[in-house]
C-alpha positions in Angstrom: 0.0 0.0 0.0 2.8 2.6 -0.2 2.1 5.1 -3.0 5.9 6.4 -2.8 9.5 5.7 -1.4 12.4 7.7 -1.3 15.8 6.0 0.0 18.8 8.3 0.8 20.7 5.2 1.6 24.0 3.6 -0.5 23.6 0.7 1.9 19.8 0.2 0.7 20.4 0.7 -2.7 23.2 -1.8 -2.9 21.6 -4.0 -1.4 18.1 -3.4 -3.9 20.3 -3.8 -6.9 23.0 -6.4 -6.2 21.1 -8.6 -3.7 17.5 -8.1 -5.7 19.0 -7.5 -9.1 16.3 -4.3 -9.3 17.9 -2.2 -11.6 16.6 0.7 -14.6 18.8 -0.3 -17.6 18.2 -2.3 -19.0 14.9 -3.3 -17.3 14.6 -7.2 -17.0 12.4 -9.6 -14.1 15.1 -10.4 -11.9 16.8 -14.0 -12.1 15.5 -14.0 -8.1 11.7 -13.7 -9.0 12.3 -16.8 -12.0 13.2 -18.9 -8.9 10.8 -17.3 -6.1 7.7 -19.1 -4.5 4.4 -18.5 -5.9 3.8 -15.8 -3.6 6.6 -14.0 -4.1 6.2 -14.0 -7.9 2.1 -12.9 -7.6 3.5 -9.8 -5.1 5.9 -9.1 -7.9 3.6 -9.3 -10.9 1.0 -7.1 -8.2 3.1 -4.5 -8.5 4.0 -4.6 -11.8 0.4 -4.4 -12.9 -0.2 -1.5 -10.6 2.0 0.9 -12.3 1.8 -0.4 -15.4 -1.7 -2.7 -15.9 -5.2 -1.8 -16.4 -8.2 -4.1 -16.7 -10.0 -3.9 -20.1 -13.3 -5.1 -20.4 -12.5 -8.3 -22.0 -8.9 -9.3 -20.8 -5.8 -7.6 -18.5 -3.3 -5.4 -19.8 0.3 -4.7 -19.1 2.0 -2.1 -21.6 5.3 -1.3 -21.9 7.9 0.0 -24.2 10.6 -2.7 -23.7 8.8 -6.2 -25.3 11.6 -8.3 -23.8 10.3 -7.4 -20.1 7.4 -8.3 -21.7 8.0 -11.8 -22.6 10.0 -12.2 -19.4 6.2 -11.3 -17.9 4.5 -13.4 -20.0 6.6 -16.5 -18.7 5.3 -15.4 -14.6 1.8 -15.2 -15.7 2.3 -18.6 -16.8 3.0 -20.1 -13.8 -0.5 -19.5 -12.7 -2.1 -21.1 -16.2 -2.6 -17.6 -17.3 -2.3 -17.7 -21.4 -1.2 -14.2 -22.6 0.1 -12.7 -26.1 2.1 -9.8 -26.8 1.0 -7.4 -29.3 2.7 -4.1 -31.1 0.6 -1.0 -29.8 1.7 1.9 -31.0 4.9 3.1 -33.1 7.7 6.4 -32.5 5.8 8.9 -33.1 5.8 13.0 -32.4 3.3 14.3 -30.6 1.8 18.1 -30.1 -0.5 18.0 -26.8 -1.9 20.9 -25.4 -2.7 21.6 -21.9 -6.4 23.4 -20.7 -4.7 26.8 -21.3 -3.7 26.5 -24.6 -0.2 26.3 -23.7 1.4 23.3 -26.4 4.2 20.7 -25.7 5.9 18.1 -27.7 5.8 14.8 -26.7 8.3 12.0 -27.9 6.7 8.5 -27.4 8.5 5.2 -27.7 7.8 2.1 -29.8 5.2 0.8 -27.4 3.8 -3.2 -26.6 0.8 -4.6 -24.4 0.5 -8.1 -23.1 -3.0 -9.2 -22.7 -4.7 -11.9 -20.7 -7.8 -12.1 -22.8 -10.8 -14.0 -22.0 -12.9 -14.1 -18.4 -11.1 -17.5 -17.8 -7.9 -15.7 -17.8 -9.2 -12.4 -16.4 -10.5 -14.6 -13.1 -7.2 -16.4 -12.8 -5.8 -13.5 -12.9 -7.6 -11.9 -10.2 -7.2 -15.1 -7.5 -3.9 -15.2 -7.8 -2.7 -11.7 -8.4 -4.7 -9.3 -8.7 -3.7 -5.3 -9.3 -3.4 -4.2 -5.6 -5.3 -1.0 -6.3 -9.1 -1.3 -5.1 -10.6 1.0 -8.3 -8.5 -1.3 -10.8 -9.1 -4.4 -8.8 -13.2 -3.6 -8.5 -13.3 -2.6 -12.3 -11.7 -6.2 -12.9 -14.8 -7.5 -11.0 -17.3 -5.7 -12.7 -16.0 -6.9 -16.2 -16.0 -10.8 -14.9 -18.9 -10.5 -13.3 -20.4 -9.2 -16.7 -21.7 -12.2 -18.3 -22.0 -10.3 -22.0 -18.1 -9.8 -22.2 -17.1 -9.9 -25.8 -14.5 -9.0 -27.8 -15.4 -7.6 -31.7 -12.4 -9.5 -32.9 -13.8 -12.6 -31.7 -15.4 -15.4 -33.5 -18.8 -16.4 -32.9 -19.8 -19.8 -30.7 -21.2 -22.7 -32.7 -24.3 -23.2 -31.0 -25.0 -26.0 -33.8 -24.3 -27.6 -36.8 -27.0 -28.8 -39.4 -26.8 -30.8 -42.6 -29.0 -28.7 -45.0 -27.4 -30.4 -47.9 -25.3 -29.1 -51.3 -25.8 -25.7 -51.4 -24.2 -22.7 -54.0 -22.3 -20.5 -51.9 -20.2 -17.4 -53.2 
């Protein structure tokens, strides 16, 4: 439940890079989590998917602009029999946002990816052995399994049944 940390300690830090492996460049799980106990690796991914995940209405989302951290993310999730892909979102691009006053700024984005946990299968795995950690993203994630009209328009349609109606001409 802490929002934010500051250290001031050498001693701390050393010990949260060399003993943890944490570090900013270049960003990667460390080896310690690959070899952690379930509930170390669901605290891990709980945090993870606080800063960085959002529930969707028809599967969970992590983005993030390094696809590698990705992958190494996708291998956690399935520990738990979560299935996931990884998808391109969004390319460099150049931005021109403007704030309520009018005042403009140029934003720089980078080559962007999302992991998604599609499905309510997945979504509820996902919440009973992770979860986000943050009660508005956790209680969104409820409302969209609890939904029993989830669907996705990239989705086939469910063969309800099949019937034999014999040689027809199709186009």
């Amino acid at each position: 439940n802490v929002e934010h940390a500051v250290f001031n300690s050498m001693k701390l830090r050393k010990i949260v890079v060399n003993e943890f492996g944490f570090s900013k460049k270049p960003r990667r799980v460390p080896e310690r989590i690959f070899r952690a106990d379930r509930d170390t690796v669901s605290a891990f991914l709980r945090g993870f998917y606080a800063a960085d995940g959002n529930p969707d209405v028809i599967s969970v989302v992590l983005a993030q602009n390094d696809k590698e951290v990705l992958g190494q993310v996708q291998l956690l999730l399935s520990q738990f029999g979560i299935v996931s892909r990884i998808f391109d979102h969004d390319s460099p691009s150049e931005k021109i946002l403007k704030h309520a006053d009018g005042q403009e700024f140029l934003v720089k984005r980078k080559r962007c990816w999302r992991l998604l946990a599609s499905g309510v299968e997945n979504m509820k795995l996902f919440q009973s052995n992770i979860g986000f950690g943050v009660p508005k993203k956790d209680n969104l994630l409820a409302t969209f399994i609890k939904d029993k009209t989830l669907r996705h328009p990239y989705r086939t349609a469910r063969v309800e049944s099949i019937e034999d109606l014999g040689v027809q001409e199709t186009y």
